[in-house]
KOLGU-4560 file (N, C-alpha, C; in nm, 3 decimals, padded with zeros to 5 digits):
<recs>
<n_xx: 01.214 n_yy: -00.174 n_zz: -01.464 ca_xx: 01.118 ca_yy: -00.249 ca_zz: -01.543 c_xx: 01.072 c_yy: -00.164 c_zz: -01.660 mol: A seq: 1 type: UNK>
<n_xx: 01.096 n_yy: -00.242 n_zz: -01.746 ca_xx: 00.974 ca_yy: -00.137 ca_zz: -01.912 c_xx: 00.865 c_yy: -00.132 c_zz: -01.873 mol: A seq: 2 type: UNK>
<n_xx: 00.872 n_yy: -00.007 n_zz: -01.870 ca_xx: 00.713 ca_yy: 00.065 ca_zz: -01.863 c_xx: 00.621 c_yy: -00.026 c_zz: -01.967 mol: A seq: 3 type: UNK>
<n_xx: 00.654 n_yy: -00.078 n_zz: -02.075 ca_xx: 00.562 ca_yy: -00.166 ca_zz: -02.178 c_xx: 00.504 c_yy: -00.268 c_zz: -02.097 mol: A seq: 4 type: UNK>
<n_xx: 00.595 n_yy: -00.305 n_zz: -02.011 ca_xx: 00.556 ca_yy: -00.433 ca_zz: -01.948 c_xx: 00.472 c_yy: -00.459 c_zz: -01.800 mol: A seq: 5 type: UNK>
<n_xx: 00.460 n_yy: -00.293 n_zz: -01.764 ca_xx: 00.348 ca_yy: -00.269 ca_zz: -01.654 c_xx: 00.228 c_yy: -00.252 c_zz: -01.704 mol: A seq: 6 type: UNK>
<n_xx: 00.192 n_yy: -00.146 n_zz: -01.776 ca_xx: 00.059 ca_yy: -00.116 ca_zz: -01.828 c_xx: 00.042 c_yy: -00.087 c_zz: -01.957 mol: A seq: 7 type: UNK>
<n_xx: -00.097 n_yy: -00.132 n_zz: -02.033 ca_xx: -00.067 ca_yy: -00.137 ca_zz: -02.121 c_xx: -00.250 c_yy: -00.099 c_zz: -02.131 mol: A seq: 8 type: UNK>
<n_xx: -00.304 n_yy: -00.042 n_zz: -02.286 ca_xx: -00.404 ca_yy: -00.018 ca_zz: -02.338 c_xx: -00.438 c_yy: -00.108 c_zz: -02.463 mol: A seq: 9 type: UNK>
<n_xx: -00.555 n_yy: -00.168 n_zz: -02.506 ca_xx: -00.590 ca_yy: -00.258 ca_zz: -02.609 c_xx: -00.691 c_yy: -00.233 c_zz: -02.556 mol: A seq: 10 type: UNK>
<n_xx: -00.821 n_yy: -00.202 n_zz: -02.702 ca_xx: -00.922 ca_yy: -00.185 ca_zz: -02.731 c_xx: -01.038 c_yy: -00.316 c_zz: -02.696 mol: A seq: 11 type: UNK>
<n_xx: -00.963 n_yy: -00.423 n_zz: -02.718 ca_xx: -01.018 ca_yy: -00.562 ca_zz: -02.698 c_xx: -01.049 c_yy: -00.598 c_zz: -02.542 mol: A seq: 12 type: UNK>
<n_xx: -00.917 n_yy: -00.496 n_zz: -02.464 ca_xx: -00.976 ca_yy: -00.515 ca_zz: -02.318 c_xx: -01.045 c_yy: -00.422 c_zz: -02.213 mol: A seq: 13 type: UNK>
<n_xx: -01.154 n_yy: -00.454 n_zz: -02.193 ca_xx: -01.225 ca_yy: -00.315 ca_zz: -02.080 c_xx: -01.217 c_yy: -00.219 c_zz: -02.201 mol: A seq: 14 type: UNK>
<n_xx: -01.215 n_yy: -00.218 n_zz: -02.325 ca_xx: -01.267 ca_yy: -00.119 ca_zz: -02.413 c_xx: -01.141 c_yy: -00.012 c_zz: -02.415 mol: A seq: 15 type: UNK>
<n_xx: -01.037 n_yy: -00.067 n_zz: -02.378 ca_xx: -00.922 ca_yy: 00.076 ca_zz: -02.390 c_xx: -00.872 c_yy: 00.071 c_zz: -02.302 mol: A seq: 16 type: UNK>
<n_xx: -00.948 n_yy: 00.052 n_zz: -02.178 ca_xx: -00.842 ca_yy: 00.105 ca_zz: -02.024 c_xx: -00.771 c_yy: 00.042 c_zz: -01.998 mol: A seq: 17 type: UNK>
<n_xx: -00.631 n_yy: 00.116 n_zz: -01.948 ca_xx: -00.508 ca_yy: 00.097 ca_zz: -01.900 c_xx: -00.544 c_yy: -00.007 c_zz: -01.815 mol: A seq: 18 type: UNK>
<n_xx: -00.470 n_yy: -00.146 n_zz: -01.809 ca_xx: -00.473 ca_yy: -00.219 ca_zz: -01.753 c_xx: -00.331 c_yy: -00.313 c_zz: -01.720 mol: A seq: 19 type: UNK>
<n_xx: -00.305 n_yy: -00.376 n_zz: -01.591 ca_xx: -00.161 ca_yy: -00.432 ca_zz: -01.586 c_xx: -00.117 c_yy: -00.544 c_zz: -01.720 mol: A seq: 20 type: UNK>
<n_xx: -00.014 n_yy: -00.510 n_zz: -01.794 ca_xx: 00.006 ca_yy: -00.642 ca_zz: -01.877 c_xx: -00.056 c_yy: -00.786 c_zz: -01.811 mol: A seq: 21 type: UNK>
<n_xx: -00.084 n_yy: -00.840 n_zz: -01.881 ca_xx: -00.132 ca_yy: -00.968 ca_zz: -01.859 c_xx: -00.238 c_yy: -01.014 c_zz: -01.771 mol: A seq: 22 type: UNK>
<n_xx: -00.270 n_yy: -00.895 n_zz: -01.729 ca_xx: -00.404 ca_yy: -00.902 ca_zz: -01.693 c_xx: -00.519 c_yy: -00.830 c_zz: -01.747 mol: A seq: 23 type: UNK>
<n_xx: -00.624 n_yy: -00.853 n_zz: -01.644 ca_xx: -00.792 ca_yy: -00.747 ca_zz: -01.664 c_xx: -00.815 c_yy: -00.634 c_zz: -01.589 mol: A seq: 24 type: UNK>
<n_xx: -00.711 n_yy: -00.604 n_zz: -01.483 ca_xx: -00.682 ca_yy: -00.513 ca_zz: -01.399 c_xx: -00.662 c_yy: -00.404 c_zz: -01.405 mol: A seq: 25 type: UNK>
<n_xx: -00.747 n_yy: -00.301 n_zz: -01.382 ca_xx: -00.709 ca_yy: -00.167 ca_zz: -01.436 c_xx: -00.648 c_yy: -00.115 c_zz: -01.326 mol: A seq: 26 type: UNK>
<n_xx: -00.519 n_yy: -00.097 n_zz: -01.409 ca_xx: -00.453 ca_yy: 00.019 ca_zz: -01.339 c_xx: -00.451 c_yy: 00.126 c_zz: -01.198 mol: A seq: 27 type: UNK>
<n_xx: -00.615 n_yy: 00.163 n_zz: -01.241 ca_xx: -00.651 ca_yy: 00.299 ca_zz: -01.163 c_xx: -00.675 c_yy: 00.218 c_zz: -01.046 mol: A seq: 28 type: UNK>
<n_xx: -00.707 n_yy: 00.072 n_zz: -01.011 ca_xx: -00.759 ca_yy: -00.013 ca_zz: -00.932 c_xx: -00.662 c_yy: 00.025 c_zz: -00.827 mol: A seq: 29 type: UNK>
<n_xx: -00.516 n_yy: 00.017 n_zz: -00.859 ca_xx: -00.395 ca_yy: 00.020 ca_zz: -00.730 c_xx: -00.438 c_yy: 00.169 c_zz: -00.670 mol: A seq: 30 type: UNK>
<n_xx: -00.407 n_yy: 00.225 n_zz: -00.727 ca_xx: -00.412 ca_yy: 00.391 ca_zz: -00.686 c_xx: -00.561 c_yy: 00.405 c_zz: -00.566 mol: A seq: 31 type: UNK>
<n_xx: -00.666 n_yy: 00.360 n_zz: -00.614 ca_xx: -00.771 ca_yy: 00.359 ca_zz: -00.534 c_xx: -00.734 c_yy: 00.266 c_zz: -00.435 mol: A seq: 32 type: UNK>
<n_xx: -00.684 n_yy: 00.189 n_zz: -00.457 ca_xx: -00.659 ca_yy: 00.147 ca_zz: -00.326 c_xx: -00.576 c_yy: 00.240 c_zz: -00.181 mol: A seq: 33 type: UNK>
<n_xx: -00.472 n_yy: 00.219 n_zz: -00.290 ca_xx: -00.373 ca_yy: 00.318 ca_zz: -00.215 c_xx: -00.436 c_yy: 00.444 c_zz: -00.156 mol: A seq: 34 type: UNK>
<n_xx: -00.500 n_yy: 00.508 n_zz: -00.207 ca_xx: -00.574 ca_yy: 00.626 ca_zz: -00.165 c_xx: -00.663 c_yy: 00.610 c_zz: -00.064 mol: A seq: 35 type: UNK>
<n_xx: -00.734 n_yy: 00.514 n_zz: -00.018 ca_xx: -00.870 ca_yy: 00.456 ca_zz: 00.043 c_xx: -00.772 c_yy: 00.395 c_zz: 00.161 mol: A seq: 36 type: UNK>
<n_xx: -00.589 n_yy: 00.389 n_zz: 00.170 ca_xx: -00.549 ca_yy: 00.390 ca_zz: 00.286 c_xx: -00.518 c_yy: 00.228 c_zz: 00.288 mol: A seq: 37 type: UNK>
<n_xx: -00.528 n_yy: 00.120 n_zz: 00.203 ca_xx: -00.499 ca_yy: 00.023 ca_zz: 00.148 c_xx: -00.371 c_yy: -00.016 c_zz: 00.173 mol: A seq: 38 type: UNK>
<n_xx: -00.281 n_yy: -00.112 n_zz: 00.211 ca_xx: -00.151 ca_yy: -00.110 ca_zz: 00.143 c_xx: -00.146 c_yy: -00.238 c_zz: -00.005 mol: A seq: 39 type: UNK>
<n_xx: -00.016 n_yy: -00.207 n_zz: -00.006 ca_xx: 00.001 ca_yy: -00.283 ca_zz: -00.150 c_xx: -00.034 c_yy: -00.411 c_zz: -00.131 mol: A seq: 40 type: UNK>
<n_xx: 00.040 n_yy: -00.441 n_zz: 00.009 ca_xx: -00.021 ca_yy: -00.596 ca_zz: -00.018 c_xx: -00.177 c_yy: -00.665 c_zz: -00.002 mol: A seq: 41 type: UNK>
<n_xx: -00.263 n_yy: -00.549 n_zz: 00.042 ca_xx: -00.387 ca_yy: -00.593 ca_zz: 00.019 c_xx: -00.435 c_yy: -00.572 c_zz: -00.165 mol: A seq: 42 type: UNK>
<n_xx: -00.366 n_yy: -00.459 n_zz: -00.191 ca_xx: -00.412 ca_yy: -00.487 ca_zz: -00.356 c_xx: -00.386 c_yy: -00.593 c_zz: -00.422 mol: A seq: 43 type: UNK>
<n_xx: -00.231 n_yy: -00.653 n_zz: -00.427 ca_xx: -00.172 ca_yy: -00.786 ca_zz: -00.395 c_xx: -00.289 c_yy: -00.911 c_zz: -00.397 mol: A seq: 44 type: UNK>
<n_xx: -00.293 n_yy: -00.901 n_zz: -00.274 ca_xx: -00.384 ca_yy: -01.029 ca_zz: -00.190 c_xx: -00.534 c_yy: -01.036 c_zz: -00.310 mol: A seq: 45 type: UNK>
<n_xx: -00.595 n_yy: -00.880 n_zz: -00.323 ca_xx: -00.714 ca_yy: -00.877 ca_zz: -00.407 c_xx: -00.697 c_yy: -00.951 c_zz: -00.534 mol: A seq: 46 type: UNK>
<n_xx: -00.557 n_yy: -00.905 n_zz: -00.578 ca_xx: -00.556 ca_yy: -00.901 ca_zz: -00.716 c_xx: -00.434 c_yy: -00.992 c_zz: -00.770 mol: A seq: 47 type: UNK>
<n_xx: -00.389 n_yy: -01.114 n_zz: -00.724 ca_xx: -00.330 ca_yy: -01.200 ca_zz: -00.783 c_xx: -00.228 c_yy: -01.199 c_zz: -00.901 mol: A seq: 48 type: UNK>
<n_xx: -00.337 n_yy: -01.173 n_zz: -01.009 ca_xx: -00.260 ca_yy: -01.158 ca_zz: -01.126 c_xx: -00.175 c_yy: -01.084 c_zz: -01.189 mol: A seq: 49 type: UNK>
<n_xx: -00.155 n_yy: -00.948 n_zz: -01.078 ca_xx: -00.076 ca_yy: -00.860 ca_zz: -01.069 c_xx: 00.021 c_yy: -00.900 c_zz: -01.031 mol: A seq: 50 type: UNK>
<n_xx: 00.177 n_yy: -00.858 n_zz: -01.063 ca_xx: 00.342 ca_yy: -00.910 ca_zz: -01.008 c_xx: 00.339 c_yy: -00.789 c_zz: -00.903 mol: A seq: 51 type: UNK>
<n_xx: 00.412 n_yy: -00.802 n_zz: -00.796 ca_xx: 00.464 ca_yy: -00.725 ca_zz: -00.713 c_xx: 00.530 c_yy: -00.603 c_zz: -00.762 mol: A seq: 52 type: UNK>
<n_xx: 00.655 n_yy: -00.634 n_zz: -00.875 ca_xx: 00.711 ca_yy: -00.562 ca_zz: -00.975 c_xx: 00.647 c_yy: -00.463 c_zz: -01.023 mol: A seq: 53 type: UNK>
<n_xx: 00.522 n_yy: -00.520 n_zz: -01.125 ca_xx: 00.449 ca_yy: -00.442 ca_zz: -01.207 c_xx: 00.370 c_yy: -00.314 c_zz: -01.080 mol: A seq: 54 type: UNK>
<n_xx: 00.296 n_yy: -00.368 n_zz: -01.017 ca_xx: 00.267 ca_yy: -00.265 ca_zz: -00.905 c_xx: 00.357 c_yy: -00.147 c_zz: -00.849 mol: A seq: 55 type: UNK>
<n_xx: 00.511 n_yy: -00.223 n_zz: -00.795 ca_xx: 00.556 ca_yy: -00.127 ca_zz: -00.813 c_xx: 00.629 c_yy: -00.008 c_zz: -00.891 mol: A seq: 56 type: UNK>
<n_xx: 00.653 n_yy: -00.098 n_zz: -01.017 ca_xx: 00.679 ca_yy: 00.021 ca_zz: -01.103 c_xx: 00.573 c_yy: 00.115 c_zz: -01.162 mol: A seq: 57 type: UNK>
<n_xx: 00.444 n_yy: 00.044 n_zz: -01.136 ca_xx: 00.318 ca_yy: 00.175 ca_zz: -01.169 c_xx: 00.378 c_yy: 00.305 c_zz: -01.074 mol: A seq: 58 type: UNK>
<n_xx: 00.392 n_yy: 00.239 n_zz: -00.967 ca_xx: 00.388 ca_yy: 00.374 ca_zz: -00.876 c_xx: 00.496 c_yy: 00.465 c_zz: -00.914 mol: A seq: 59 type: UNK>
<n_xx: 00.615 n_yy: 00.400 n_zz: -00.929 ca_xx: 00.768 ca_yy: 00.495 ca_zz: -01.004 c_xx: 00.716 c_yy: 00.538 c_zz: -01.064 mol: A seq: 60 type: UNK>
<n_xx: 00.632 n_yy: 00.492 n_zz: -01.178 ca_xx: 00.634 ca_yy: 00.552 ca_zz: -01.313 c_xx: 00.498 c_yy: 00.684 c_zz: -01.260 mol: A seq: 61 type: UNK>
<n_xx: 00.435 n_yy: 00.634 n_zz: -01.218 ca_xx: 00.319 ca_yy: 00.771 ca_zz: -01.194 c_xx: 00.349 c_yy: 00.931 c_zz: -01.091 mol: A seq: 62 type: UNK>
<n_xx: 00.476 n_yy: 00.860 n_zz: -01.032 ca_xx: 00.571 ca_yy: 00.917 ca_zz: -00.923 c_xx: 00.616 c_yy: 01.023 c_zz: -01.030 mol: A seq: 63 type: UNK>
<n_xx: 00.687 n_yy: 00.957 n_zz: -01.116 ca_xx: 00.781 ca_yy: 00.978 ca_zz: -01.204 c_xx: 00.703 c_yy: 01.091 c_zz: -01.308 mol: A seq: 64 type: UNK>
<n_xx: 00.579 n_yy: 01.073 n_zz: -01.373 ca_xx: 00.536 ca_yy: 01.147 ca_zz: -01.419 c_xx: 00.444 c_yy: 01.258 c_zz: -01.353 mol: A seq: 65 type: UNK>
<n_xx: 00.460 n_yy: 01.288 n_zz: -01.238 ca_xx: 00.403 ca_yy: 01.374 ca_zz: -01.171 c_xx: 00.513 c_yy: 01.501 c_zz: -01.154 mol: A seq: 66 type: UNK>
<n_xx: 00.638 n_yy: 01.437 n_zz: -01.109 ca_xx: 00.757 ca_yy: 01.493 ca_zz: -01.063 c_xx: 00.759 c_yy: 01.539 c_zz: -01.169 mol: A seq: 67 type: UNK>
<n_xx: 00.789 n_yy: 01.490 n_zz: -01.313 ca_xx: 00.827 ca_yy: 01.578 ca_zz: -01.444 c_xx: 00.723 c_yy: 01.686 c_zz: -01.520 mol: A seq: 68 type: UNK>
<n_xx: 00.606 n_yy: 01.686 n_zz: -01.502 ca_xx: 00.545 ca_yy: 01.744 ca_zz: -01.469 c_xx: 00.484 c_yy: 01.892 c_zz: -01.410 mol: A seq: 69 type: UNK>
<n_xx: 00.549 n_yy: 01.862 n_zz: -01.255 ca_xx: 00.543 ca_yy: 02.012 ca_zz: -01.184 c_xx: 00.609 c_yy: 02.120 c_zz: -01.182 mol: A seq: 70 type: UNK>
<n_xx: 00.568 n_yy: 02.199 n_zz: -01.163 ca_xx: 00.565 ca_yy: 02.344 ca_zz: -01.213 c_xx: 00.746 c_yy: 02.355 c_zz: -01.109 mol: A seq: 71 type: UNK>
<n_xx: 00.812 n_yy: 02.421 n_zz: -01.208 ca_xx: 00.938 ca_yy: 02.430 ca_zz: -01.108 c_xx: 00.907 c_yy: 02.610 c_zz: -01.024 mol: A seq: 72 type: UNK>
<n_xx: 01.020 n_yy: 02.639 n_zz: -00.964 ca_xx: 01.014 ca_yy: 02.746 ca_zz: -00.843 c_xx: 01.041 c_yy: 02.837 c_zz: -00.965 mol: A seq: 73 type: UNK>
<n_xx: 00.923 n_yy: 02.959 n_zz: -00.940 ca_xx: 00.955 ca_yy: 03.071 ca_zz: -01.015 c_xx: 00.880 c_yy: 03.030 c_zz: -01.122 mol: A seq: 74 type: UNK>
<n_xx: 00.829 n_yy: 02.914 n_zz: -01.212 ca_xx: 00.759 ca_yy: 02.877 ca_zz: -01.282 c_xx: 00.588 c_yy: 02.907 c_zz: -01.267 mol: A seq: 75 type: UNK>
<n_xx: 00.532 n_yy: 02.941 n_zz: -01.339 ca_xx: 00.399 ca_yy: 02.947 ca_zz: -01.390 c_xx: 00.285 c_yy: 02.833 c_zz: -01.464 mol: A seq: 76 type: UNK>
</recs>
């Protein structure tokens, strides 16, 4: 999935914050869930207007930028 088409920022919505395309949903909303021991499909169930898709490619993509990210072996 294009990353364009999971999350996206506009000033007009929630003032800036990352929120799922086509929705009012911020972003950080899944992750707290997930963290608080949640599964997806209760974020899902909460949050409707979210695609299954888009949810899961947040997670690739935040996966994804964590992994590229970390410090490799022998790295500082």
């Amino acid at each position: 999935m294009d990353p364009r088409s999971v999350v996206h920022c506009d000033p007009e919505i929630l003032f800036g914050t990352p929120v799922f395309v086509g929705t009012r949903v911020p972003s950080q909303i899944l992750f707290e869930f997930l963290a608080a021991g949640d599964s997806l499909e209760t974020f899902l169930d909460a949050f409707p207007s979210v695609k299954r898709e888009q949810a899961i490619a947040a997670i690739e993509l935040a996966a994804r930028a964590l992994a590229e990210g970390a410090p490799r072996v022998g790295e500082r």
